[in-house]
VEXPA-806617 format. One record per residue (C-alpha): residue in three letters; residue number from 1; x, y, z. Coordinates in Angstrom, 1 decimal. Example, Ala and Ser with C-alpha at 12.3 -4.5 7.8 and 13.67 -1.06 7.14 Angstrom:
2
+---------+-----+--------+--------+--------+
: residuo : num :      x :      y :      z :
+---------+-----+--------+--------+--------+
:     Ala :   1 :   12.3 :   -4.5 :    7.8 :
:     Ser :   2 :   13.7 :   -1.1 :    7.1 :
+---------+-----+--------+--------+--------+
end
This chain:
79
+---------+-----+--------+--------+--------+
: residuo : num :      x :      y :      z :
+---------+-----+--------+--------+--------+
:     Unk :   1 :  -48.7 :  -36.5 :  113.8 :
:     Unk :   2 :  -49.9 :  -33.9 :  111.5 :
:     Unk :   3 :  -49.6 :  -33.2 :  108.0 :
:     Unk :   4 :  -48.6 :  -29.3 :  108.4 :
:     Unk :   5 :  -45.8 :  -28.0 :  107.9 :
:     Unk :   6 :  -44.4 :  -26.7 :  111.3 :
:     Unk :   7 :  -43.2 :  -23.0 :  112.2 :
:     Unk :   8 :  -39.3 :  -23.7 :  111.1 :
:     Unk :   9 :  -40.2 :  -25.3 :  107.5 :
:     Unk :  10 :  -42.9 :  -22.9 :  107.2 :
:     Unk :  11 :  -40.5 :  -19.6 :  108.0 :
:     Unk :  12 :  -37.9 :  -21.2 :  105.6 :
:     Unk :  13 :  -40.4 :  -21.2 :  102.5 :
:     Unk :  14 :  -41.4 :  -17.6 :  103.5 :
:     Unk :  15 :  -37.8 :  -16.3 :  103.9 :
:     Unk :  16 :  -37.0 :  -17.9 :  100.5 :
:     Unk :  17 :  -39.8 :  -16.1 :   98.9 :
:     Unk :  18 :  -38.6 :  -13.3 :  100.2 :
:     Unk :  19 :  -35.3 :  -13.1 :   99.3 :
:     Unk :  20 :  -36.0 :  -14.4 :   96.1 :
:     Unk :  21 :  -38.8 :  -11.9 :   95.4 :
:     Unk :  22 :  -36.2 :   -9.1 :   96.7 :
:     Unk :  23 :  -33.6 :  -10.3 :   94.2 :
:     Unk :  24 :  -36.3 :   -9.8 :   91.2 :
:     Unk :  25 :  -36.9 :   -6.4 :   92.2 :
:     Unk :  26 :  -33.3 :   -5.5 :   92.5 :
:     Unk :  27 :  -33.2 :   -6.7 :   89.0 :
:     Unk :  28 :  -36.0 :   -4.7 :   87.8 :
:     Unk :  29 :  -33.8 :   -2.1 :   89.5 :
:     Unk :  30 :  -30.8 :   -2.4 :   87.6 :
:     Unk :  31 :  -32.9 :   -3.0 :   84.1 :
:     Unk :  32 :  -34.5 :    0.4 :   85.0 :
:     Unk :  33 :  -31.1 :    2.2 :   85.9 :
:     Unk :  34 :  -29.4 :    0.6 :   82.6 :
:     Unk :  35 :  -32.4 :    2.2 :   80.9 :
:     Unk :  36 :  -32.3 :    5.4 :   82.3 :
:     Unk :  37 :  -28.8 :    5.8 :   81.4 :
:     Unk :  38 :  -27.3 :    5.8 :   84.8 :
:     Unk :  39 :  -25.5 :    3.6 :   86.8 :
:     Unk :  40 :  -26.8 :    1.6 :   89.2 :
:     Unk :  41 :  -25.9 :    0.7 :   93.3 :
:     Unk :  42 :  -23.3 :   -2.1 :   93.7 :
:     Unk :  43 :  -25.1 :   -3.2 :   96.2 :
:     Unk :  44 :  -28.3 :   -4.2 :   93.9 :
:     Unk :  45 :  -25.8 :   -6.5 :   91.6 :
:     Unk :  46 :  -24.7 :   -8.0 :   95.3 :
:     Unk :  47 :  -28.2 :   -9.0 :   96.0 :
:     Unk :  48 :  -29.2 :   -9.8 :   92.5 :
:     Unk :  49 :  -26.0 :  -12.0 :   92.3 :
:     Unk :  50 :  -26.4 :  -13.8 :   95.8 :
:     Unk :  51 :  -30.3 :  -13.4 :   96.5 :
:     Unk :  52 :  -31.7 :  -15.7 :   93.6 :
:     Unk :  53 :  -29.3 :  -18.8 :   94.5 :
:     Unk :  54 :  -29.9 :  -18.0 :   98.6 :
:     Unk :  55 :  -33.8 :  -17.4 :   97.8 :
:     Unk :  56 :  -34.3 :  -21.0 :   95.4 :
:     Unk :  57 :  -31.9 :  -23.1 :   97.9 :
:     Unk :  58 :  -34.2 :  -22.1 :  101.1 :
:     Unk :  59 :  -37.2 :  -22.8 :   98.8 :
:     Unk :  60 :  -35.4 :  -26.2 :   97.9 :
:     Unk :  61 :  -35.2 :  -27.3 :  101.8 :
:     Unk :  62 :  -38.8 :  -26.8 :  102.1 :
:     Unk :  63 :  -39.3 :  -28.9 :   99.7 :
:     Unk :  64 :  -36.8 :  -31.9 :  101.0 :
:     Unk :  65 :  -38.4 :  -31.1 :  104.5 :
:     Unk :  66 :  -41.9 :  -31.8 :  103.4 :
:     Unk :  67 :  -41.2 :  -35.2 :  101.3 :
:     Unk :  68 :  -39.1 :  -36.0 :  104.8 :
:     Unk :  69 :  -42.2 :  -35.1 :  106.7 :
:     Unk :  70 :  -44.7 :  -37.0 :  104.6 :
:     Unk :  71 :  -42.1 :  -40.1 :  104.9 :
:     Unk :  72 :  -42.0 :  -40.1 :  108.2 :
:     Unk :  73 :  -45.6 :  -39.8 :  108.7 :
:     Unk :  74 :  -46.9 :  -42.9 :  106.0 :
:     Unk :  75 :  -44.2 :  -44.8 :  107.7 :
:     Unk :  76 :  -45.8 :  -44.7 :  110.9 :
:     Unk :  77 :  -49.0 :  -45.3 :  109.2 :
:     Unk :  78 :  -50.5 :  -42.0 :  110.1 :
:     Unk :  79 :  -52.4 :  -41.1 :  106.8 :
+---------+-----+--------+--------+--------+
end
């Protein structure tokens, strides 16, 4: 049994990156609008507002699916 993370955990850690990075920019987005004086798209507060949580929960899992990997793999004695 290997040590690597496999396609599914790997994919959740690069969506949550994602979405997470996406989330800052929409928030560099906003501070730019606010600072230009206009008004900015609803939908940047909707992903501002729902991307960081979305984005550090998916980064979370990858991180309970790697100590669950790792535990499974020093309990069969696979080191």
């Amino acid at each position: 049994m290997s040590s690597a993370p496999g396609p599914a955990s790997r994919a959740t850690l690069l969506v949550g990156v994602a979405v997470t990075a996406s989330a800052f920019a929409a928030l560099l987005v906003i501070l730019g609008c606010y600072a230009a004086g206009s008004d900015p798209h609803p939908g940047l507060y909707w992903l501002t507002l729902w991307g960081f949580p979305a984005g550090f929960a998916l980064m979370c899992l990858y991180v309970l699916l790697s100590v669950a990997r790792r535990r499974r793999l020093n309990s069969t004695g696979g080191r």
